[in-house]
C-alpha positions in Angstrom: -28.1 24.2 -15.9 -25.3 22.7 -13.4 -25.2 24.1 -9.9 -22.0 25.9 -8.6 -22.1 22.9 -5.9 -22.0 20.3 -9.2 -19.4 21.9 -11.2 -17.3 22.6 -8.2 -17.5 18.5 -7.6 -16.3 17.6 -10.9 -12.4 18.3 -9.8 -12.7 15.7 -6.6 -15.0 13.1 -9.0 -11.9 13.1 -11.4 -9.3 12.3 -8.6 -11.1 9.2 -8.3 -12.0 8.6 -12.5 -8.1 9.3 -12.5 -7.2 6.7 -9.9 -9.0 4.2 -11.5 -8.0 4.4 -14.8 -4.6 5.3 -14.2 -3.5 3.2 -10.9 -5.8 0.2 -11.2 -5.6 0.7 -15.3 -9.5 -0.2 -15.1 -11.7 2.1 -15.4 -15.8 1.5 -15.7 -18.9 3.4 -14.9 -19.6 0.3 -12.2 -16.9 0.6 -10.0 -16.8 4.6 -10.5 -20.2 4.1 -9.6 -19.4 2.0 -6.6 -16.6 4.2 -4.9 -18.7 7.3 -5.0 -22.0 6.0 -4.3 -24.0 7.2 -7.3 -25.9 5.1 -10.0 -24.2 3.6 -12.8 -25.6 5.8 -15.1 -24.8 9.1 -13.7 -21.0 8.1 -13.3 -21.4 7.7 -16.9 -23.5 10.7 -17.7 -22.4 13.8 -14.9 -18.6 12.6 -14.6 -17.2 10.0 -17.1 -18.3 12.0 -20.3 -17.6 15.4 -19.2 -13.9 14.1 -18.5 -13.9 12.1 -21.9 -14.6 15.8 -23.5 -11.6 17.6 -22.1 -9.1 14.8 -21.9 -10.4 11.8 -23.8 -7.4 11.5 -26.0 -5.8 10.3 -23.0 -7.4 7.3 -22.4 -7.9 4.0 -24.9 -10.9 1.9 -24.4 -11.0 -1.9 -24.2 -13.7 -4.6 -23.3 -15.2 -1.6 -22.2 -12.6 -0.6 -19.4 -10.8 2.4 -20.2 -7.0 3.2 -19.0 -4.2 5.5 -19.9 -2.6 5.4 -23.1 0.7 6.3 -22.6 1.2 6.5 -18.7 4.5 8.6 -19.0 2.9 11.4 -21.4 -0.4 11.7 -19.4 -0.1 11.6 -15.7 -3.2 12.5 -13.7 -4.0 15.7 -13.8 -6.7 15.7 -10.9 -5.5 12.7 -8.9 -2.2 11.2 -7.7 0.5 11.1 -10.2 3.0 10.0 -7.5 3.1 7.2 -5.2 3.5 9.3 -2.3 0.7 11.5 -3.8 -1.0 8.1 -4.0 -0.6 7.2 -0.4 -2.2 10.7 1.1 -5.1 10.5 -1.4 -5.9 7.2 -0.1 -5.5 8.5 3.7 -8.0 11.2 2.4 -10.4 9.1 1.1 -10.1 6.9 4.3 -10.8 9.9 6.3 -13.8 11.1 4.2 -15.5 8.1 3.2 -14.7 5.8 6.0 -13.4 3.6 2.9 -10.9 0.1 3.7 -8.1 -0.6 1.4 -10.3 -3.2 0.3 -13.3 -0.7 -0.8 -10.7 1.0 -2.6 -9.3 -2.2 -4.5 -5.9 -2.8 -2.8 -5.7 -3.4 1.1 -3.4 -0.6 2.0 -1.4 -0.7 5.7 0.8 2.0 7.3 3.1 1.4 9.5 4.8 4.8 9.7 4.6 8.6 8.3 7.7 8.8 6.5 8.9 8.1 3.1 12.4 8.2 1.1 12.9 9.6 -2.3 10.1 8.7 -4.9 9.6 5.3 -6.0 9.8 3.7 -9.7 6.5 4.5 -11.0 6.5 2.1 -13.7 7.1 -0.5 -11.6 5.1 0.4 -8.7 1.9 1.4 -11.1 1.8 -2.2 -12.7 2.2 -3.9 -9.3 -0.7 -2.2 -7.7 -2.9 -2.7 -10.6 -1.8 -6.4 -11.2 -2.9 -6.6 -7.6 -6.3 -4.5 -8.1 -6.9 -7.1 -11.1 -5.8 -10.3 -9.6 -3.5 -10.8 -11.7 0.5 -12.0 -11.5 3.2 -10.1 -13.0 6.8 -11.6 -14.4 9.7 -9.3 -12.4 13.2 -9.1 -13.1 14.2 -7.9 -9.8 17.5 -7.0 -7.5 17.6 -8.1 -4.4 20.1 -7.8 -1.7 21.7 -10.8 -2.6 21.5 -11.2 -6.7 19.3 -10.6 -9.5 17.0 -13.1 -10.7 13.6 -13.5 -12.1 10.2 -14.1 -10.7 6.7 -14.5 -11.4 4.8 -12.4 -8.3 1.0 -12.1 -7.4 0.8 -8.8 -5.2 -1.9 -8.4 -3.3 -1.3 -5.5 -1.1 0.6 -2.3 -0.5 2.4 -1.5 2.8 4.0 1.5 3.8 7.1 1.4 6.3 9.5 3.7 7.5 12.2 2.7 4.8 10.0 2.3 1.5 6.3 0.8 0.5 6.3 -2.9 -0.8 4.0 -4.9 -1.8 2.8 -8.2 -0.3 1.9 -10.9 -2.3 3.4 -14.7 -3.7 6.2 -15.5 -5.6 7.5 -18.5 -7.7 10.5 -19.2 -9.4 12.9 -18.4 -6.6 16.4 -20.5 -6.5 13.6 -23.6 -7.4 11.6 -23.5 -4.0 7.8 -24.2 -3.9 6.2 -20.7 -3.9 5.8 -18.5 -0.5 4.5 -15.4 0.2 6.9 -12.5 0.9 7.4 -8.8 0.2 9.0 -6.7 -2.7 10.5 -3.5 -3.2 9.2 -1.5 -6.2 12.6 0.6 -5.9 14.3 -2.8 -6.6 12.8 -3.6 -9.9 14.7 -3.8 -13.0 12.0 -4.6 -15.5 8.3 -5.8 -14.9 5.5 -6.8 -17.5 1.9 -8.4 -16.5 1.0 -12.1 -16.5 -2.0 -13.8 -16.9 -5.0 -14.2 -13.9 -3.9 -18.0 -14.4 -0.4 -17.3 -12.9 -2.1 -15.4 -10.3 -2.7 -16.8 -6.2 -4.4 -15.2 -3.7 -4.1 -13.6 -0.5 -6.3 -16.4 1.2 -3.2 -18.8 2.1 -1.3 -15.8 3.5 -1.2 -16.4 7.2 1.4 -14.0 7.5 -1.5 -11.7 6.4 -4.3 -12.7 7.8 -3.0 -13.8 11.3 -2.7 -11.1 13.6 -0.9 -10.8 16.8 0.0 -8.8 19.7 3.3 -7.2 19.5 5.4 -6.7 22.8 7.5 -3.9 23.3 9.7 -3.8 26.7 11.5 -0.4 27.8 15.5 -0.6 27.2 17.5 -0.9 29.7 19.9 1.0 28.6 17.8 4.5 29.0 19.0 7.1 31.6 16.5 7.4 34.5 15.5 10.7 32.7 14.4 9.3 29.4 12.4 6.7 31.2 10.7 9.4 33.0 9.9 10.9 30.0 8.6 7.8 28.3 6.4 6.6 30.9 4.8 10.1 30.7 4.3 10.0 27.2 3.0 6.2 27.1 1.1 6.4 30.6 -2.2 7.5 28.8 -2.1 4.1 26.2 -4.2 1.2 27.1 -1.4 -1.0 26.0 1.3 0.4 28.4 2.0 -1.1 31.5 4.9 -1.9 33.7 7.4 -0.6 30.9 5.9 -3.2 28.7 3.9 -1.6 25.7 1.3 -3.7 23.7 0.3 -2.5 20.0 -3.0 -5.5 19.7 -3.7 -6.8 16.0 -1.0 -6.7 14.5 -0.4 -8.5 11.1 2.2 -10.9 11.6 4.2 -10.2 8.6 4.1 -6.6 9.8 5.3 -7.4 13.4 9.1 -6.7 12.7 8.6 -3.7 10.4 7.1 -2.2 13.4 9.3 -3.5 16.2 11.9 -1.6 13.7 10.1 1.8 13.6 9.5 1.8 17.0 12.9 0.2 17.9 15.0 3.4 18.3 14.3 7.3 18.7 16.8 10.1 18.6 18.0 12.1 21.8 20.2 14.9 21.2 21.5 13.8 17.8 21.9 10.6 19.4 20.1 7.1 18.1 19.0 5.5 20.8 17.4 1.6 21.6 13.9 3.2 23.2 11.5 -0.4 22.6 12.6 -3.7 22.7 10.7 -6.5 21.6 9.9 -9.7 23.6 10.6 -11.9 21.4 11.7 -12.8 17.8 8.4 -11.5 15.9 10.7 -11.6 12.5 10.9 -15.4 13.1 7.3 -15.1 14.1 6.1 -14.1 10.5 8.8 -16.5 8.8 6.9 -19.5 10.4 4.0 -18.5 8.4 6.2 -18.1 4.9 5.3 -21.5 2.7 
């Protein structure tokens, strides 16, 4: 007989079944296995089949991964079934496991705590598991400028204070070589998987894998009193000094995303220019664009 303790587990061992086989679209008892540190066979026997019992017509089974069948008819009904739902479950799991984005199958950054109205989840749900696969997708997609097709590799997720994107390469735009850059789920018009043989890597990425320090000076333009206030608040920061704040580490294709969070705060239903960076860190991160 199962222990209160066991059965009460079940509901937070399905969140991650859930995320799996409906985020990533590939479930298997090895990489259940790996994210909550049990043996193969016990994913299979204590979690996988008790699930397949109660909601086993929701899942189809190939090559021995299993995903959703119809996405739109059967969202999670443990786990995230929206992105923003998606976000604070991987915060949780952060928080509880001590887990990287990179345990979890996508590297995940945040660069803020907001988010705008829900995202498309079609769209979003084959990126991020094209990118927990490796694989590239073919995007018709709308850009500020026009709408044109694409074939994109994402290989992360970010979160900003405008929407989430996704990092990764694309081809096929106004016939340039290929270059890294960042794409809007929100913007996507249709989207349909490509094949691993269409897919490259994070690995040329220096955008993503060079980090620097990010310098923030203190407007000018602040009354005496809102400096006051400032230098209060920042005093206790390692990184604050002189009116000059320093955020170490940071991703260089990330670096203007967060000189534009940080950029303005609001003072009695005013906007107003608070940090200013030192220098052009959006030309920074287009140096390392191919």
């Amino acid at each position: 007989m199962q222990s209160t303790t066991q059965l009460n587990l079940k509901p937070f061992h399905f969140k991650f079944l859930e995320y799996l086989s409906f985020w990533q679209e590939r479930l298997t008892g090895t990489r259940l296995a790996e994210l909550l540190g049990v043996e193969r066979t016990h994913a299979h026997r204590a979690i996988i089949s008790p699930y397949m019992s109660m909601h086993g017509k929701d899942l189809i089974q190939r090559d021995r991964v299993w995903m959703v069948k119809e996405p739109k008819q059967a969202l999670p009904k443990y786990g995230p079934a929206t992105v923003e739902g998606l976000f604070q479950f991987l915060d949780g799991v952060a928080v509880l496991r001590d887990l990287t984005g990179e345990a979890l199958g996508v590297p995940f950054e945040d660069v803020t705590i907001d988010l705008p109205v829900e995202q498309n989840l079609d769209a979003f749900r084959t990126f991020y598991a094209a990118a927990a696969q490796r694989r590239a997708v073919r995007v018709l997609y709308q850009s500020r400028k026009r709408e044109a097709s694409y074939i994109f590799s994402p290989h992360a997720v970010v979160r900003t204070s405008s929407r989430p994107h996704f990092r990764g390469f694309m081809k096929g735009f106004e016939g340039r070589d290929g270059f890294f850059t960042d794409l809007v789920p929100a913007r996507v018009v249709a989207v349909e998987t490509a094949g691993a043989e269409d897919y490259v890597g994070p690995e040329a990425d220096l955008g993503w894998t060079r980090r620097i320090d990010v310098r923030l000076r203190m407007s000018l333009d602040l009354s005496e009193s809102q400096k006051a206030a400032l230098m209060r608040e920042y005093a206790p920061l390692d990184g604050f000094s002189d009116g000059v704040l320093t955020i170490p580490g940071v991703r260089t294709c990330l670096a203007p995303y967060l000189c534009r969070h940080l950029r303005y705060r609001v003072f009695d239903d005013l906007p107003v220019e608070v940090w200013v960076p030192t220098e052009n860190y959006a030309f920074a991160a287009e140096r390392d664009v191919m």
